[in-house]
C-alpha positions in Angstrom: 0.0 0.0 0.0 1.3 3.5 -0.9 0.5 6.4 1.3 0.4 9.1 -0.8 0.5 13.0 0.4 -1.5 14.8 -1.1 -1.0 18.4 -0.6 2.4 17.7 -2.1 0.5 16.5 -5.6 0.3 19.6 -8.0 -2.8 18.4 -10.3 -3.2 20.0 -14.0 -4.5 19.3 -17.1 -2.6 18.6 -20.2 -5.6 17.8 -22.5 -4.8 17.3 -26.0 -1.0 18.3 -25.6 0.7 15.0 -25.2 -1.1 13.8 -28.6 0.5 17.4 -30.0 3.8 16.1 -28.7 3.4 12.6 -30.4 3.1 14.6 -33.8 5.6 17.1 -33.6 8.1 14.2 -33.0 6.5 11.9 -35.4 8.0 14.7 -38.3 11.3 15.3 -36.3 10.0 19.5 -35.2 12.6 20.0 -32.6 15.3 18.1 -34.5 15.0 19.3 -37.9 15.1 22.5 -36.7 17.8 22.5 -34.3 20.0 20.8 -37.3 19.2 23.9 -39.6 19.0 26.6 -36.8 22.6 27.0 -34.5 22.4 29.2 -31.5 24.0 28.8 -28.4 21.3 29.3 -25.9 20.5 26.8 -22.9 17.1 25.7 -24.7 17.5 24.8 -28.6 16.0 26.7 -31.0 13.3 23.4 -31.8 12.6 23.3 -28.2 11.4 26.8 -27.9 9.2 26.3 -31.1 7.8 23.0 -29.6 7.0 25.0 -27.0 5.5 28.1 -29.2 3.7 25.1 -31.0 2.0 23.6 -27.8 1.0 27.1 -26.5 -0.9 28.3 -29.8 -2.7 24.7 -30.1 -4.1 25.3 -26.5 -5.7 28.5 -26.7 -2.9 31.2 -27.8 -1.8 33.2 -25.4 0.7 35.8 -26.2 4.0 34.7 -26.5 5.1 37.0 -23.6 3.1 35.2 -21.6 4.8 31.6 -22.4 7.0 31.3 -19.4 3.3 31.8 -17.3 2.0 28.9 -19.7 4.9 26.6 -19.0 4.4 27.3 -14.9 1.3 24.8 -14.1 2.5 22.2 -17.2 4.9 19.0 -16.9 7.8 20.4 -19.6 9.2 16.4 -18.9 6.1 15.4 -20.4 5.3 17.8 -22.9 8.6 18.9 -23.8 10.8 15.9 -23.5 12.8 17.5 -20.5 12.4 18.8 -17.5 12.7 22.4 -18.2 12.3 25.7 -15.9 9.4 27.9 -17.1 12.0 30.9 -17.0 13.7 29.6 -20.2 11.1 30.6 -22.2 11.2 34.3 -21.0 10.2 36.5 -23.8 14.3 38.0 -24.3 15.2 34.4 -25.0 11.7 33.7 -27.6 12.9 36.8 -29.4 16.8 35.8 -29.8 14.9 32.4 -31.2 12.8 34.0 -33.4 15.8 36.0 -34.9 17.4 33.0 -35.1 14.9 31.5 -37.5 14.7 34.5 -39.3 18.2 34.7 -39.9 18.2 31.1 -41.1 15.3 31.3 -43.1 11.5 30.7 -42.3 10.6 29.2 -45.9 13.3 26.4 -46.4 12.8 25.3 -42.4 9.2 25.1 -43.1 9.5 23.4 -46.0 11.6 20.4 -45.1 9.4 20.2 -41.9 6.8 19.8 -44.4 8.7 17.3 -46.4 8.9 15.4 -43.0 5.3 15.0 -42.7 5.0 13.9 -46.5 7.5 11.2 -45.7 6.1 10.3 -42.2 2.2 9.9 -43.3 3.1 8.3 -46.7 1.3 11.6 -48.3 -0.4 11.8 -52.2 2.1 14.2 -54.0 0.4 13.5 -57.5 -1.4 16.6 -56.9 -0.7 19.7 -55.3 -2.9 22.5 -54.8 -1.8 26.3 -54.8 -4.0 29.0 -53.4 -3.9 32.0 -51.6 -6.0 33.5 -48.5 -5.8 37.5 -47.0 -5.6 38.1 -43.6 -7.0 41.5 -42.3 -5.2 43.4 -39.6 -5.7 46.5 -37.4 -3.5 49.6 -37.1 -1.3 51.2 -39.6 2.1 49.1 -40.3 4.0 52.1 -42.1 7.2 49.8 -41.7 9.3 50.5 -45.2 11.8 47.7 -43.9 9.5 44.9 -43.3 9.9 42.2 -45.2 6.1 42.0 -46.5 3.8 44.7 -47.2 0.5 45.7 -45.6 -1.6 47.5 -47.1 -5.3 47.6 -48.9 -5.7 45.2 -50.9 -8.5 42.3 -52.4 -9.8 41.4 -49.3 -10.9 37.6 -49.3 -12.6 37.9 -45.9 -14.9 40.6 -47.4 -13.0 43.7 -45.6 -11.8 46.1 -47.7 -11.9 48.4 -44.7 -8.8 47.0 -43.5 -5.0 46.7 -44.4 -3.9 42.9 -45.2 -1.3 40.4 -45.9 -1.4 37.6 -47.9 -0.6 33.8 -47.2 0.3 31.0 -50.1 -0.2 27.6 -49.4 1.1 24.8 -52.0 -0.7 21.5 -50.5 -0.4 17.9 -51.4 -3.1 15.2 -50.1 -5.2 16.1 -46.9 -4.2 20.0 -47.2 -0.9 19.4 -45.8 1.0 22.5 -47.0 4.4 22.2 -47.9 5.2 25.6 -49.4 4.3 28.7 -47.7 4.5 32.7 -47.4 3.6 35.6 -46.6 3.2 38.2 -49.6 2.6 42.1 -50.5 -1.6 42.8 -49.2 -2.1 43.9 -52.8 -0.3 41.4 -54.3 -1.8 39.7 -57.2 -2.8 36.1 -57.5 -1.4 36.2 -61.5 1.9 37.3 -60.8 2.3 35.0 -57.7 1.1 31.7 -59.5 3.9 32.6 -62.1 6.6 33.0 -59.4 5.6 29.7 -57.6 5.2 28.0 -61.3 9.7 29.3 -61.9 10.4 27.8 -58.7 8.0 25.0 -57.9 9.9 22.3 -60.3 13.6 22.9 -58.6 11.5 22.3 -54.9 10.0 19.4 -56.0 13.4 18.4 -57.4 15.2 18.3 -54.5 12.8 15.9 -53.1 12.9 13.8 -55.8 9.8 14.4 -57.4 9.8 15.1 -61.3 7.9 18.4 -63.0 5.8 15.2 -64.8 5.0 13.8 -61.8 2.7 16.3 -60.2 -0.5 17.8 -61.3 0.0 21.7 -60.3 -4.0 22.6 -59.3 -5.1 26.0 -58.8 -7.6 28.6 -59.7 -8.5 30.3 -62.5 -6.1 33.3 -61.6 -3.4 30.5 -63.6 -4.6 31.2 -66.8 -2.6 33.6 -68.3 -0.3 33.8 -71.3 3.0 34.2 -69.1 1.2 31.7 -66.3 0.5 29.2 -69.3 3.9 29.7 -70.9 5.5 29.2 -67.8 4.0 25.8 -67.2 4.8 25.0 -70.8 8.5 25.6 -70.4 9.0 23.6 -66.8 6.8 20.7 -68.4 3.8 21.2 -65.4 0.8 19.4 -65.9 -1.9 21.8 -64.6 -5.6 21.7 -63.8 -7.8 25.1 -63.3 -10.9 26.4 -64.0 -11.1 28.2 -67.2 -12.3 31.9 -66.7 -15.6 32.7 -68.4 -14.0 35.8 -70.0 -12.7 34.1 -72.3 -15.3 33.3 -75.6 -13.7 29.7 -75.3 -15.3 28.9 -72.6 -18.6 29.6 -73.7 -17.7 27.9 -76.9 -17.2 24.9 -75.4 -20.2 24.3 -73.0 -22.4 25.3 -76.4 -21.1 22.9 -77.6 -21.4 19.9 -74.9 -25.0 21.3 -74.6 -25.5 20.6 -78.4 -24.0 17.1 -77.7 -25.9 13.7 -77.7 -26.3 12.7 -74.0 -24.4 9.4 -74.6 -21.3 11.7 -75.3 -21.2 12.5 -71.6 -19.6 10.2 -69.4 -21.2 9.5 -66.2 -19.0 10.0 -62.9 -21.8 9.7 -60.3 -21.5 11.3 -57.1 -18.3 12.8 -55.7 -19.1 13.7 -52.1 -17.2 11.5 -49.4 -20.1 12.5 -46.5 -23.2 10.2 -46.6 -26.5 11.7 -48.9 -29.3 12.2 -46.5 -33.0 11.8 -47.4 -33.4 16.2 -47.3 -29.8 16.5 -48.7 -28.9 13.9 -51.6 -25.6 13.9 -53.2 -25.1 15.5 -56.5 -24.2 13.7 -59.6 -21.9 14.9 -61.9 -21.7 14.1 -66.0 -18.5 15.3 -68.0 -17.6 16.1 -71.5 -14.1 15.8 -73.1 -13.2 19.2 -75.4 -10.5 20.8 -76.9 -10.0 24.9 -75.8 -7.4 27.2 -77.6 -5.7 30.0 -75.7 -2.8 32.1 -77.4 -2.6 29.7 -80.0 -2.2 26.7 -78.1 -4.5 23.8 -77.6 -5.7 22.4 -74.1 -7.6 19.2 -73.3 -10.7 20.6 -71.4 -13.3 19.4 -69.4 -17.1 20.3 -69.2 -18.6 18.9 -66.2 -22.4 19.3 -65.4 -24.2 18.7 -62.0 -27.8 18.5 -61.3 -27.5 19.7 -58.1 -26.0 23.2 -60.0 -29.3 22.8 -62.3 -31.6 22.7 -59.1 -30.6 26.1 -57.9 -30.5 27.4 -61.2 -34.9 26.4 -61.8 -34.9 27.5 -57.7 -32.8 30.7 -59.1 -34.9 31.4 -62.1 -38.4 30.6 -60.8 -37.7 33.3 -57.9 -36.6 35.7 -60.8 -39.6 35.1 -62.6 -42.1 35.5 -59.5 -40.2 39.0 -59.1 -40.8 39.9 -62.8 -44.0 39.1 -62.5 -45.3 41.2 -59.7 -43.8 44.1 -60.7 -45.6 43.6 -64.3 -48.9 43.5 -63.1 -48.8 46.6 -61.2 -47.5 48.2 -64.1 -50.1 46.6 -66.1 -52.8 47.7 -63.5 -51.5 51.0 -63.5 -51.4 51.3 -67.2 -55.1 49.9 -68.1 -57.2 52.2 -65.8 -56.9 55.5 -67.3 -58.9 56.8 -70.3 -57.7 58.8 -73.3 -60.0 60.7 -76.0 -57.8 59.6 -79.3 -56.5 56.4 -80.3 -53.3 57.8 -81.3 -52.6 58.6 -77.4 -53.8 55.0 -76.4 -51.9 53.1 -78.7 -48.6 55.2 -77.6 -49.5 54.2 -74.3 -49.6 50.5 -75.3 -46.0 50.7 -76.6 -44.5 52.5 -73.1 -46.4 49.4 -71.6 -44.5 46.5 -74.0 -41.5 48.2 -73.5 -41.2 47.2 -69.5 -41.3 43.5 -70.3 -38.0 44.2 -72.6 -34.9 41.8 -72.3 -37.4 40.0 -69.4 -38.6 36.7 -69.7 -42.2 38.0 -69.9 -43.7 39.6 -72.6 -46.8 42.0 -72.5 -49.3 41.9 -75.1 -51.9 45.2 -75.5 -55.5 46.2 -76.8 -57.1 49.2 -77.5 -61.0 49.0 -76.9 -62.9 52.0 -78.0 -66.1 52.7 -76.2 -69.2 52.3 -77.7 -70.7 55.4 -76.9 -70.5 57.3 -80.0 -71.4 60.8 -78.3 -68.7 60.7 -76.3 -65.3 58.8 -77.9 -63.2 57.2 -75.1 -60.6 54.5 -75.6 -59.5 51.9 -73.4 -56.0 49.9 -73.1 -55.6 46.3 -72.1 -52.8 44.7 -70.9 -51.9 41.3 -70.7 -48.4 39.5 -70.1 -46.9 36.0 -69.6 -43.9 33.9 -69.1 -41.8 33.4 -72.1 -40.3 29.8 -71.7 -37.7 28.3 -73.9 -37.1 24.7 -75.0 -35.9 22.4 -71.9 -38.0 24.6 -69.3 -35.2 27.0 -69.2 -36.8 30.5 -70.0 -35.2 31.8 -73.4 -33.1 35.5 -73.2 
């Protein structure tokens, strides 16, 4: 039997932490970095960013306030060692941070990155590239820093404020293993073609070929330099093709012309369960042929009838709209009176012309009273839906 004293027992809870812990070591964190990062401080630079690491994924506190953190925890079992909370004092987090800086952010991140591709037996085939803006407060006039913020295309709908922006290049299950920070108003263009000169030498050093990967990202790739770019580093590519360009509306013409056993049926895509109130769309797809700056591209033209659901829900809401506002019009226009039939008939063109470029269409009489004394003339108005072939309403 062990007597145990309990007001000697300090109780806390770690939560989730340890399992943090198992993961940073599973991709060698602390040693990767403390091979590419030399200081000479009593805690290694990988330790302090363990540390950093395990304080943001509990609740971020400030990292000032990381030594107060560290004071109710077990560094043995989070950390690895039994270390004093006073080593993670903000002087010796900022000498680290320097330290990283110094070295530099992007290649320690990405062979971090590389790490957990290795570790988790990640997809490369595919890599996505995108970009996101974070918003900030205050004024950042700093002409040194190494990023710029300022006003820019705000993704998180506020143009209000000033804004950096973040790349991500991600293989399978989002895991990024590129990133930066860029210029607030940078644009999405230029920074696919500065990721497309650079991507094939990272990949590269990895040992991953240029034809080995499928570079995926939006429709701010298509470009002549973007699409030149990928030509000359032999990229494969996949993105959306932009509907300012009259190919694209060439080529879904003409996969609607097409016989519907051209499509090719993929079925649904969705990895959660359909539900009886939300069932899963299905998706048919077209092969076609696109040319951009001379050059031909395999393209693809898929359909979904989930897509043509909200476009009836979409059009039949339009239609209601239309509708209303044409029969107040119409009642408006049909109770008045006029004494010539050259005034009533000019009347009945004002009223057609409010059902222009709608998918209504107005359709007016004149009546003429039969009270020969005293000559009156009445309008009429009538309108209806104007529906085109396939229920679609025709423009």
């Amino acid at each position: 039997m062990i007597n145990l004293d309990t007001d000697a027992l300090t109780i806390t809870d770690v939560g989730h932490l340890p399992i943090v812990k198992h993961y940073a070591k599973k991709i060698r964190l602390v040693e990767t970095i403390d091979a590419m990062v030399q200081n000479q401080m009593q805690v290694s630079a990988g330790m302090s960013v363990l540390a950093m690491v395990l304080d943001t994924l509990s609740g971020r506190s400030p990292l000032y306030r990381l030594q107060s953190f560290f004071e109710d925890k077990d560094t043995e079992l989070l950390l690895g060692e039994a270390l004093e909370p006073a080593a993670f004092a903000d002087h010796n987090l900022s000498r680290v941070l320097d330290s990283l800086y110094d070295t530099g952010t992007g290649r320690i991140f990405s062979q971090i990155a590389q790490n957990a591709v290795g570790a988790f037996a990640l997809e490369t085939a595919c890599a996505h590239y995108d970009t996101t803006s974070m918003s900030v407060f205050g004024d950042y006039d700093r002409p040194d820093a190494p990023f710029h913020i300022t006003y820019g295309h705000s993704k998180d709908k506020r143009p209000d404020l000033k804004q950096f922006l973040v790349e991500m290049f991600c293989v399978e299950r989002d895991v990024p293993i590129i990133g930066a920070t860029r210029d607030g108003n940078a644009s999405d263009k230029t920074l696919n073609n500065e990721l497309l000169g650079g991507i094939c030498r990272h990949m590269a050093r990895h040992g991953i070929d240029p034809g080995a990967f499928i570079y995926v990202a939006d429709s701010a790739l298509v470009t002549r330099d973007n699409l030149k770019r990928a030509e000359e580093n032999g990229i494969h590519f996949l993105s959306r093709l932009p509907a300012t360009f009259n190919e694209c509306a060439r080529a879904i013409e003409q996969a609607v012309a097409a016989d519907a056993d051209q499509w090719t049926d993929v079925g649904a895509l969705a990895q959660s369960p359909a539900t009886g109130k939300r069932p899963a769309a299905r998706y048919r797809v077209l092969e076609a042929t696109v040319t951009l700056y001379g050059t031909d591209y395999r393209a693809i033209v898929v359909h979904s009838n989930a897509h043509d659901k909200r476009r009836h829900k979409r059009i039949e809401r339009l239609l209601e709209q239309k509708r209303s506002q044409l029969a107040a019009t119409v009642k408006d226009a049909t109770g008045g009176e006029f004494f010539c039939r050259a005034d009533a008939l000019q009347a009945a063109e004002q009223l057609k012309a409010h059902a222009r470029g709608s998918y209504h269409r107005i359709q007016t009489e004149v009546l003429e009273c039969p009270n020969p004394s005293s000559p009156k003339f009445f309008l009429r108005g009538l309108f209806s839906a104007k529906i085109g072939p396939f229920g679609f309403p025709s423009i």
